[in-house]
C-alpha positions as CSV (number, residue, x, y, z in Angstrom):
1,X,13.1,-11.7,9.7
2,X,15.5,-8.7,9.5
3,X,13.7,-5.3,10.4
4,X,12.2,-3.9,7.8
5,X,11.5,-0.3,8.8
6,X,14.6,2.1,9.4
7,X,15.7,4.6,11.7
8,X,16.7,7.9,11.3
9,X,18.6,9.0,14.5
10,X,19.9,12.9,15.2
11,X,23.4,13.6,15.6
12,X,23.6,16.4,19.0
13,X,25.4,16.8,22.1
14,X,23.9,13.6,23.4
15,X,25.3,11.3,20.6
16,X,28.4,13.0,19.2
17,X,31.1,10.8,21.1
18,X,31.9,8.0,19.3
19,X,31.3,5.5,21.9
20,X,28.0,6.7,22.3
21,X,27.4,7.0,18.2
22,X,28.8,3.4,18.3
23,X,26.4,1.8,20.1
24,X,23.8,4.0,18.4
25,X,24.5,2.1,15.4
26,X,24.9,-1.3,17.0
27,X,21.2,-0.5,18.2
28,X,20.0,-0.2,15.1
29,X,20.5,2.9,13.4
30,X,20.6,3.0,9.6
31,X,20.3,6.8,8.9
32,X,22.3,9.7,10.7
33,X,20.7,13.4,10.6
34,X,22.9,16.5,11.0
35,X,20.3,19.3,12.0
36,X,22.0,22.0,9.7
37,X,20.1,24.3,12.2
38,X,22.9,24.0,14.9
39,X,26.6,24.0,15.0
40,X,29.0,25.7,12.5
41,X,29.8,24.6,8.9
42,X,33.3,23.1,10.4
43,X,31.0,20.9,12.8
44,X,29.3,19.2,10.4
45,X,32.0,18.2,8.5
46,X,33.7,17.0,11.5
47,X,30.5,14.9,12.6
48,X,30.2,13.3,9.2
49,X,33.5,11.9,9.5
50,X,32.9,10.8,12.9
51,X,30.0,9.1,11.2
52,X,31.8,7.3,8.9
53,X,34.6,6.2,10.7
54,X,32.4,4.9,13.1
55,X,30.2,3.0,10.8
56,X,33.0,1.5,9.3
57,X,34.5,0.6,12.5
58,X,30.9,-1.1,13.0
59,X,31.0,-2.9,9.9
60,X,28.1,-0.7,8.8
61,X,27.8,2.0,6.1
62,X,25.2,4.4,7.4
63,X,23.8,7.0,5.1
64,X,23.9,10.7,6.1
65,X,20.9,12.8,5.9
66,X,21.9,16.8,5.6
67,X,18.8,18.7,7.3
68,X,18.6,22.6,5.9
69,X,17.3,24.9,8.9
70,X,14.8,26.8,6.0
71,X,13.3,29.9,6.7
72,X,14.1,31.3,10.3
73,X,10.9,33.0,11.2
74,X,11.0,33.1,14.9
75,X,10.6,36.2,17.4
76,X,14.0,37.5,18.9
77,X,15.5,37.7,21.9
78,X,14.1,39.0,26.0
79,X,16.1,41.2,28.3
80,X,15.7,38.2,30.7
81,X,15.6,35.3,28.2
82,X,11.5,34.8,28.5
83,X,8.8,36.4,29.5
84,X,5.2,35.3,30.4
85,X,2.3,36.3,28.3
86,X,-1.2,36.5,29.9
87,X,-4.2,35.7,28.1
88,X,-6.1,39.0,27.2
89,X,-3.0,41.1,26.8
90,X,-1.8,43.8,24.0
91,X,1.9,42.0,22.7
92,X,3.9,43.5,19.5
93,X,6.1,41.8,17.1
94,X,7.9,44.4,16.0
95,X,9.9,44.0,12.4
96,X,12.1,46.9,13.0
97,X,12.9,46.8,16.6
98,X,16.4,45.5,17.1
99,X,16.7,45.9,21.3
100,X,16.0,43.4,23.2
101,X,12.2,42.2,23.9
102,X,9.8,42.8,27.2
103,X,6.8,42.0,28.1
104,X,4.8,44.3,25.6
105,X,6.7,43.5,22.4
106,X,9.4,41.7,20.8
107,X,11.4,42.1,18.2
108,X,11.2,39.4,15.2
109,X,14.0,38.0,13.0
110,X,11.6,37.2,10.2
111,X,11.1,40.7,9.0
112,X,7.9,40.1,6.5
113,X,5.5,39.2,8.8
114,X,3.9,42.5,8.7
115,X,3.5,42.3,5.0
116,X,2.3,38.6,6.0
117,X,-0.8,39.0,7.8
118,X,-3.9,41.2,8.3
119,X,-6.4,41.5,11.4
120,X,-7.8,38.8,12.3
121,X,-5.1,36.3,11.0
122,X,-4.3,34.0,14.2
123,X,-0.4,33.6,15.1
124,X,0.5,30.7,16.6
125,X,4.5,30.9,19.1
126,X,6.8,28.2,20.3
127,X,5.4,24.9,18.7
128,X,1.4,26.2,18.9
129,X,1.4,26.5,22.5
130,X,0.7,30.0,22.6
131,X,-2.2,31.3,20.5
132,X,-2.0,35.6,19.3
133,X,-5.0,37.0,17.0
134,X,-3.4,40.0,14.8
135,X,-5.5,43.3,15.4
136,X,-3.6,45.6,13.3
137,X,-0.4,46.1,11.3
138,X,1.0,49.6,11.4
139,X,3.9,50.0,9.6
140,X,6.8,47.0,10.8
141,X,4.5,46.3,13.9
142,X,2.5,43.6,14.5
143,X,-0.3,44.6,17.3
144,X,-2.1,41.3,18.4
145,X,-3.6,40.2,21.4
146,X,-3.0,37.1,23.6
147,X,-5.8,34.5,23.4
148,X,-3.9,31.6,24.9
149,X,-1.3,32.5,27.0
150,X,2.1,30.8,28.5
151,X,6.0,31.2,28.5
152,X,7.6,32.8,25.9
153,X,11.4,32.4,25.2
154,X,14.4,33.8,22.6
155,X,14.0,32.9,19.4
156,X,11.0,30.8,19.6
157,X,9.0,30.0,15.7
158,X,6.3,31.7,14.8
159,X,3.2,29.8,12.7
160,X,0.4,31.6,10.7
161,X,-2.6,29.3,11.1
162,X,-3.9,27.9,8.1
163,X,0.0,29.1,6.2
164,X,0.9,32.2,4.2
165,X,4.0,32.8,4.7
166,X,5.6,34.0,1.8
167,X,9.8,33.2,3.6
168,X,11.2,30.7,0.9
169,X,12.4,27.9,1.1
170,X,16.0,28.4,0.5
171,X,18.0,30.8,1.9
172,X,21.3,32.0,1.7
173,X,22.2,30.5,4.9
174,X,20.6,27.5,3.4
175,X,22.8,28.0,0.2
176,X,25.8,27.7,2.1
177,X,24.9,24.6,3.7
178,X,24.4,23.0,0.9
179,X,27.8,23.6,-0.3
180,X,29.0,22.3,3.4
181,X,26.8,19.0,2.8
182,X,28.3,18.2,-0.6
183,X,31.7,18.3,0.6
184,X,31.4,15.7,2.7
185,X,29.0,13.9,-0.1
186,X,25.9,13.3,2.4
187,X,23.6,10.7,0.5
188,X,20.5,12.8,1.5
189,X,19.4,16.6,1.7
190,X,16.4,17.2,3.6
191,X,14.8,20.2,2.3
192,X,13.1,22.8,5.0
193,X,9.3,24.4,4.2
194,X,9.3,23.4,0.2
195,X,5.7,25.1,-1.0
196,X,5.9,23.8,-4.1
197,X,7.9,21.6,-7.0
198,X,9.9,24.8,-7.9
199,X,11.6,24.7,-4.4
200,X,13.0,21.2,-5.2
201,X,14.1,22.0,-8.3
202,X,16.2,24.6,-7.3
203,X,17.8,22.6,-4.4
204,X,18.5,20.2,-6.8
205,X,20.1,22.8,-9.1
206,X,22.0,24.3,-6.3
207,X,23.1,20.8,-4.9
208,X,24.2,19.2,-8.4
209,X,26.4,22.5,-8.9
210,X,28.0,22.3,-5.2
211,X,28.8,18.5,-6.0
212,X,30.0,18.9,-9.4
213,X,33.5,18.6,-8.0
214,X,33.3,15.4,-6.6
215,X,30.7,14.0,-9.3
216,X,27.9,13.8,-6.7
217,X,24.8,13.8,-6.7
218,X,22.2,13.6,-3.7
219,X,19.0,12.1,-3.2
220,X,16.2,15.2,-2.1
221,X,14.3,14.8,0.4
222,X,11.1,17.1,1.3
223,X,10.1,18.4,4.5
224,X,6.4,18.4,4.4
225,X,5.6,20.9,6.8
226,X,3.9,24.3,5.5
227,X,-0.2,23.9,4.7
228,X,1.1,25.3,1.0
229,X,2.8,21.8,0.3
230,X,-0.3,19.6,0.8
231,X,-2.4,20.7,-2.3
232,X,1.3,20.2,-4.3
233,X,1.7,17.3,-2.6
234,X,2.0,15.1,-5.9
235,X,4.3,17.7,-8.1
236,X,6.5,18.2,-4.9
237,X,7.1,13.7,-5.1
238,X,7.3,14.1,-8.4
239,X,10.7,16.7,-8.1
240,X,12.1,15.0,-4.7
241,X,13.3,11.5,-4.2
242,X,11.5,11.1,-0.8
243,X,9.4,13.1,1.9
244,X,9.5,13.5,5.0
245,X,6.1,13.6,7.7
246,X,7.4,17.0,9.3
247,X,4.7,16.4,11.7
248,X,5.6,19.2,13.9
249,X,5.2,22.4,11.9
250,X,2.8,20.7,9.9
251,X,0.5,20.3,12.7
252,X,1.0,24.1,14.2
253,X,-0.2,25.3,10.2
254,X,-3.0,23.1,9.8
255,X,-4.3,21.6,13.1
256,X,-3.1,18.6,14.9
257,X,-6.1,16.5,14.8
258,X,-5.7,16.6,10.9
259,X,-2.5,15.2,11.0
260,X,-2.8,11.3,10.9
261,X,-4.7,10.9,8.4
262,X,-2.4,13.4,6.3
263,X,0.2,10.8,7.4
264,X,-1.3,8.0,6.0
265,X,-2.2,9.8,2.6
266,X,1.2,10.8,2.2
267,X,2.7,7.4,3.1
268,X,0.4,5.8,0.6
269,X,1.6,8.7,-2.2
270,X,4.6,8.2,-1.8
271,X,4.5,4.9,-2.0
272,X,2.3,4.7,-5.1
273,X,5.4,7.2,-6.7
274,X,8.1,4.5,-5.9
275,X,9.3,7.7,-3.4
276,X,10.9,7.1,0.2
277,X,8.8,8.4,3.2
278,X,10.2,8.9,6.7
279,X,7.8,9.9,9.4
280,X,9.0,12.3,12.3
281,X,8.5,14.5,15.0
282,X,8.0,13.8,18.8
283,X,7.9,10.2,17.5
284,X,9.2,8.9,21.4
285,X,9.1,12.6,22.6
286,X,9.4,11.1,26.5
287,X,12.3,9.6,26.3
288,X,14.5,12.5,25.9
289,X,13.9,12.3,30.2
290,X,12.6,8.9,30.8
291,X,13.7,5.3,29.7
292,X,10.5,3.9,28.7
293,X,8.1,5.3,26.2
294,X,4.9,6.1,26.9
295,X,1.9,3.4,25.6
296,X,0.7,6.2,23.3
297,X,4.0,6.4,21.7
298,X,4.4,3.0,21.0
299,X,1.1,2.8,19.3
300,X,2.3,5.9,17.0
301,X,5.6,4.1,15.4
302,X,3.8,0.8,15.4
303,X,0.9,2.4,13.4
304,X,3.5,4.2,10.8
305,X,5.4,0.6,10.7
306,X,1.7,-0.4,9.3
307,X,1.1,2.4,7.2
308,X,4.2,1.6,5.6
309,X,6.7,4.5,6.0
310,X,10.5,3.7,5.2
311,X,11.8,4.9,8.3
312,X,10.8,6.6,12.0
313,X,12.7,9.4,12.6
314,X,14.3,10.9,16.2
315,X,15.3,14.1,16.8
316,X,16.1,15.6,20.3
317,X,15.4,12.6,21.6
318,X,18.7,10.8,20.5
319,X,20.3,14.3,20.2
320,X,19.6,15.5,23.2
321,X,18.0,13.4,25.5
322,X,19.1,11.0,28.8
323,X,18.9,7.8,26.5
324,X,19.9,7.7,22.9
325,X,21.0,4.2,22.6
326,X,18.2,2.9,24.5
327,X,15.2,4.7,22.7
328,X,17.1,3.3,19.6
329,X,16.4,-0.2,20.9
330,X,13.2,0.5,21.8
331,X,12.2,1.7,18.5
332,X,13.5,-1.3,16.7
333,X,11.9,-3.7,18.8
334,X,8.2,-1.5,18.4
335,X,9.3,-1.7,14.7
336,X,9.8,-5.0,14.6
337,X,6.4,-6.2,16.6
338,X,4.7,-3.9,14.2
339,X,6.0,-5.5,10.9
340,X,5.0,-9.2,12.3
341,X,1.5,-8.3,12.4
342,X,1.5,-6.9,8.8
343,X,-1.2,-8.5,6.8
344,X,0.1,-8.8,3.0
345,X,-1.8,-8.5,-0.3
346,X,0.9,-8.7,-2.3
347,X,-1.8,-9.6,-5.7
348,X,-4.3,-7.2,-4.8
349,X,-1.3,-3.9,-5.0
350,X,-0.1,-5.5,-8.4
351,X,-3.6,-5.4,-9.8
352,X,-4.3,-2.6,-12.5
353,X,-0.4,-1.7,-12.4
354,X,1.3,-0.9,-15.6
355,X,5.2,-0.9,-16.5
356,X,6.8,1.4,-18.6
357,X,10.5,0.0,-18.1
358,X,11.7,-3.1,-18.4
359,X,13.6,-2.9,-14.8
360,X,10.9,-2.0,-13.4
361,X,9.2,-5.4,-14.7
362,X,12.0,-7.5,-13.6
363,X,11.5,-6.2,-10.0
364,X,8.4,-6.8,-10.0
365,X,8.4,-10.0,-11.3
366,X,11.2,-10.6,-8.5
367,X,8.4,-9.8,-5.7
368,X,5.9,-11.8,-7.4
369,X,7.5,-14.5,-7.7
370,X,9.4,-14.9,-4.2
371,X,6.4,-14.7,-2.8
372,X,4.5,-17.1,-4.3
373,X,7.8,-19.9,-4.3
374,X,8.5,-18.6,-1.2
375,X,12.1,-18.0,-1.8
376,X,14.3,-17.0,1.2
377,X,15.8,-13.8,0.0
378,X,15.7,-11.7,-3.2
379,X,18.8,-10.4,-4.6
380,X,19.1,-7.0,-6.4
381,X,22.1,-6.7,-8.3
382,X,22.0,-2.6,-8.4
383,X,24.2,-0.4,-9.7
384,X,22.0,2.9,-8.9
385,X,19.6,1.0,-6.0
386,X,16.7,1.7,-8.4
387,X,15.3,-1.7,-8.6
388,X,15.7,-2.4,-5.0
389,X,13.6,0.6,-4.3
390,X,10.9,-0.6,-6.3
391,X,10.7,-3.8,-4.7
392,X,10.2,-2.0,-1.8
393,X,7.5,0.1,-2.5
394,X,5.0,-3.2,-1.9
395,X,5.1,-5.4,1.7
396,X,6.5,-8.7,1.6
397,X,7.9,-10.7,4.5
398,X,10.9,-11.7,2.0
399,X,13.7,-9.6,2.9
400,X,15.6,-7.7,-0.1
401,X,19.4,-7.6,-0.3
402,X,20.5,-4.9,-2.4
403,X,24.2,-6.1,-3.9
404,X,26.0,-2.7,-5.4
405,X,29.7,-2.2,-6.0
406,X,29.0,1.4,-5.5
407,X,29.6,2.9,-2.0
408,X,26.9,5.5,-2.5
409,X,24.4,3.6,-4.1
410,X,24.9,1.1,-0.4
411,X,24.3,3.9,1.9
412,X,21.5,5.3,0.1
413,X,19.8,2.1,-0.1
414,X,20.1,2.2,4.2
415,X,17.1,4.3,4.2
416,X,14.5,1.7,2.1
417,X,11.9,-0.4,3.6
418,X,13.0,-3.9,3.8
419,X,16.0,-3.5,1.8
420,X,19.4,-4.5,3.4
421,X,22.7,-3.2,1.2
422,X,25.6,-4.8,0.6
423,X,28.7,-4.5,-1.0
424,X,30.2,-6.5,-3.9
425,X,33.4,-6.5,-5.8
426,X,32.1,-4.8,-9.9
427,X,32.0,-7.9,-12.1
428,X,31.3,-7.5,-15.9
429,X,31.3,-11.5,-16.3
430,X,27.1,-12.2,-15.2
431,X,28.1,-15.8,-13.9
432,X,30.7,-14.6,-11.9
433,X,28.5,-11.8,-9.8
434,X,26.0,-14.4,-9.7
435,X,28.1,-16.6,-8.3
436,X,29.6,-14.1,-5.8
437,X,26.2,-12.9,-4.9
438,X,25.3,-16.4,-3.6
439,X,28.4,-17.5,-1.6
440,X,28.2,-13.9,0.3
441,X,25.0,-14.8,1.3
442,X,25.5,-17.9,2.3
443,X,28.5,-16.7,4.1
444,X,26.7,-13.9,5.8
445,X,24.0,-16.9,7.3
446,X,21.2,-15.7,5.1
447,X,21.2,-18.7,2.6
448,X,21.6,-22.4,3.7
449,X,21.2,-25.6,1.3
450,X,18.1,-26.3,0.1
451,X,17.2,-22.2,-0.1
452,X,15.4,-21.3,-2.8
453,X,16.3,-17.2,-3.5
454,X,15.2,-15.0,-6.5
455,X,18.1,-12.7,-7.9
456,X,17.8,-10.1,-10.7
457,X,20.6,-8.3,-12.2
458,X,21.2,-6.7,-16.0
459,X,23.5,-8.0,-18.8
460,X,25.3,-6.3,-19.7
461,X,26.7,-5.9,-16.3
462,X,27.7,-2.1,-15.2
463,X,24.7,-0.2,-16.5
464,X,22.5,1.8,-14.0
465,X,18.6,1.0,-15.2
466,X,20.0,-2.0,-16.8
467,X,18.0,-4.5,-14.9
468,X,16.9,-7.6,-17.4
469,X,16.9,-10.7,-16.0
470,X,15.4,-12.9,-12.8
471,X,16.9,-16.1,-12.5
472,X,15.3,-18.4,-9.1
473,X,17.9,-20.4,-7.7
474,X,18.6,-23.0,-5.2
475,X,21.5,-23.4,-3.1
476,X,23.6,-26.1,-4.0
C-alpha cells in the first residue's frame, strides 16, 4: 500500500539547496511550506521556483502551502539580546517605549496590549515558558509581576491565557504577502490566528482579487491557534477549505493538557465537513539536533495517522534542523506503520449519511463498492479534485488515484489522505480517458491482469462537479 498520510515539510536555511530539497522530496514530501514570517517577498518567489523546478526534475508535482506570519504580538528588542527574569520580580511591557529593553521593562511591538488586559489577566512569553500576572495598566504600560521565571529574548510572542487579543487576523504585512503568494500561484494559503468565519472570508476576498490576473484561485487553509476559534470552530470549516492543528499557540491560549483531545475533535470535524486537516507543531521537535525521534514522538504522528489527519506537518525541524531528509524518512515510515494498524468500518461511517449531489453519490458509491469487491485501485477522473477529496474523507486500505488534466487541481490533491494525483492528457471522448486511465496505471505498476479497479468520471467530460458515472473494471 502507498502512504496514505502526507507530509508537510518547511522550506528554511536547512532545506533551500536543491540537492537537499531534492532528496526531501524523494523522502517523501508531498507539501512544501514557505513561513511568510521569514525572508523577503523576492525570497519567496525565488523558493517557489526552486520548488517546482525541483519537483519536476523529481518527477513530482508538490503543492505549495503559503503560511501568513498574522498578527506580530511579541515584546521587542534587549540592550544585550536577553535578559533573565526572576520569579517574584516587577517587569513592564511598555507600548510606547521604543529604546531598547533591560531587565525592568521592555518595549512591545504589539501596541494594544494595554487596551488588552486588566489586573489579574496572566501573560504567558516565549512559547508559555515564562508565566507574568498583570497588576496594573497605567496608560501604554503594562506592570506585571514574574510568577515563573526564565530567559527572555528579542522579539519573543506574547499569549494572553485563556485569549482576548483583539490583533486581527490580517494585516497589512499579511496583505502584501498575499499578493506575493498569488504571483507565484501557491495551491494553499495558510491563514494566521482566524477568530472567526469573517477572517476567512476576507482572505478569500483578498486572495481571489490578487489572483485575478492569473485566474487563480487558492485553496484556504486555517490556522487554529487562538482560544476564540474553538467555539467557531464549525463556521470557520465551513469558510476554509482545510485547518490546520496549530498546536503550538493553541496550547500557550488554552492549556496544553487540553490539546489532544481538541485534536481529535477537530480531525473528526473536519472530516465530517469533507475539509482537509493537517496536524503540526513540535511534531518530531528532537530532531532538529538528533537523528532519531524520541519514543514519545513517534507515538504522537502515529496517533494523528489514526485519528485520521491528511498530513503531519514539520517546521524547524526540516527548516532548520541537523536532519531534514532523514526526519522526512522517519515520518513516512511512522506514517506508514500507523496506517497498517488502522481498523476500518467503512459501513458503519456510511450509516445515517445523506447526499445532496450526485458527485458526491458517485464517490461514495466508488468507496463502497471497492471495498466490498475489493478492487485494487479507484480511479477519480477530476477536473476540480472534488470527488477525490470526498473519497477521502472515509479510511479504506484502497488507494485513490486522482486522474486530472489540470496542473493545479494535481498539486492540490498532494495534500489528501490516501489520494495519489496524476496527470492525464483532457479527453472529451469518455472511452478514450477511460481507456487512457487504465493503460497509465498499468504502466505505472499499479494494475496487473486480472485487477479488478473502480473508476468514476462525468459525461460530459470537462465539467468540474460533473461526476456521474462508476463503471468496475477488470484488466484485460
Amino acid at each position: 500500500m502507498p502512504r496514505a498520510t502526507k507530509i508537510v515539510a518547511t522550506l528554511g536555511p536547512a532545506s533551500s539547496s536543491p540537492e537537499v530539497l531534492g532528496r526531501m522530496i524523494r523522502a517523501g514530501v508531498d507539501v512544501v511550506r514557505l513561513n511568510f514570517s521569514h525572508g523577503t517577498a523576492q525570497d519567496h518567489i525565488d523558493r517557489a521556483t526552486m520548488v517546482r523546478d525541483v519537483a519536476r526534475a523529481q518527477g513530482k508535482e508538490v503543492a505549495i502551502m503559503a503560511d501568513l506570519q498574522g498578527p506580530k504580538i511579541r515584546v521587542g528588542k534587549f540592550e544585550g539580546g536577553k535578559i533573565m527574569l526572576v520569579t517574584g520580580q516587577q517587569f513592564v511591557l511598555d507600548g510606547g517605549s521604543s529604546e531598547l529593553g533591560t531587565n525592568e521593562r521592555v518595549g512591545l511591538d504589539y501596541k494594544e496590549l494595554p487596551r488588552d488586559v486588566k489586573p489579574g489577566d496572566t501573560l504567558l512569553l516565549n512559547d508559555g515558558l515564562l508565566e507574568l500576572t498583570v497588576d496594573a495598566v497605567r496608560g501604554e504600560q503594562v506592570h506585571t509581576t514574574v510568577v515563573v521565571g526564565g530567559e527572555l529574548s528579542n522579539n519573543k510572542g506574547i499569549n494572553k491565557s485563556g485569549g482576548g487579543l483583539t490583533a486581527p487576523a490580517l494585516t497589512s504585512k499579511d496583505m502584501e504577502d498575499i499578493k506575493t503568494a498569488m504571483s507565484f500561484q501557491c495551491e494553499y494559503l495558510a491563514v494566521s490566528f482566524p477568530k472567526n468565519a469573517t477572517d476567512m472570508e476576507m482572505a478569500r476576498q483578498l486572495a481571489n482579487v490578487a489572483g485575478e490576473p492569473w485566474k487563480h484561485k487558492p485553496a484556504l487553509i486555517a490556522k487554529i491557534e487562538r482560544s476564540e476559534a474553538i467555539p467557531a470552530l464549525e463556521s470557520i470549516l465551513k469558510a476554509s477549505d482545510g485547518i490546520m492543528v496549530a498546536r503550538g499557540d493553541l496550547a500557550v491560549e488554552v492549556g496544553a493538557a487540553t490539546v489532544p483531545a481538541l485534536q481529535k475533535r477537530m480531525i473528526k470535524m473536519a472530516r465530517e465537513m469533507d475539509r482537509i486537516v493537517i496536524t503540526a507543531t513540535q511534531m518530531m521537535e528532537s530532531m532538529i539536533v538528533n537523528p532519531v525521534p524520541t519514543r514519545a514522538e513517534v507515538s504522537d504522528v502515529a496517533n494523528a495517522v489514526l485519528d485520521g489527519t491528511d498530513a503531519v506537518m514539520l517546521s524547524a525541524e526540516t527548516a532548520a534542523g541537523k536532519y531534514p531528509v532523514e526526519t522526512v524518512q522517519m515520518m513516512s515510515t511512522i506514517c506508514l506503520e500507523a496506517e497498517r494498524a488502522e481498523e476500518i468500518s467503512l459501513d458503519a461511517s456510511f450509516t445515517n449519511k445523506t447526499f445532496g449531489r450526485i458527485d458526491q453519490s458517485i464517490a461514495m458509491a466508488a468507496l463502497f463498492t471497492a471495498y466490498h469487491l475489493g478492487c485494487k485501485a479507484i480511479l477519480a477522473l477530476t477536473e476540480s479534485g472534488s470527488s477525490a477529496l470526498w473519497m477521502s474523507r472515509h479510511k479504506i486500505h484502497v488507494p485513490i488515484y486522482g486522474l486530472t488534466s489540470k496542473v493545479f487541481s494535481q498539486r492540490k490533491m498532494a495534500l489528501y489522505r490516501n489520494v495519489l494525483p496524476l496527470l492525464m492528457p483532457n479527453f472529451t471522448d469518455r472511452d478514450e480517458a477511460l481507456k487512457h486511465a487504465e493503460t497509465l496505471l498499468v504502466e505505472l505498476g499499479v494494475l496487473k491482469p486480472g485487477d479488478t479497479y473502480a473508476i468514476t468520471c462525468g459525461e460530459p467530460m470537462g465539467y468540474p462537479g460533473g461526476t456521474n458515472m462508476l463503471k468496475v473494471c477488470r484488466v484485460g
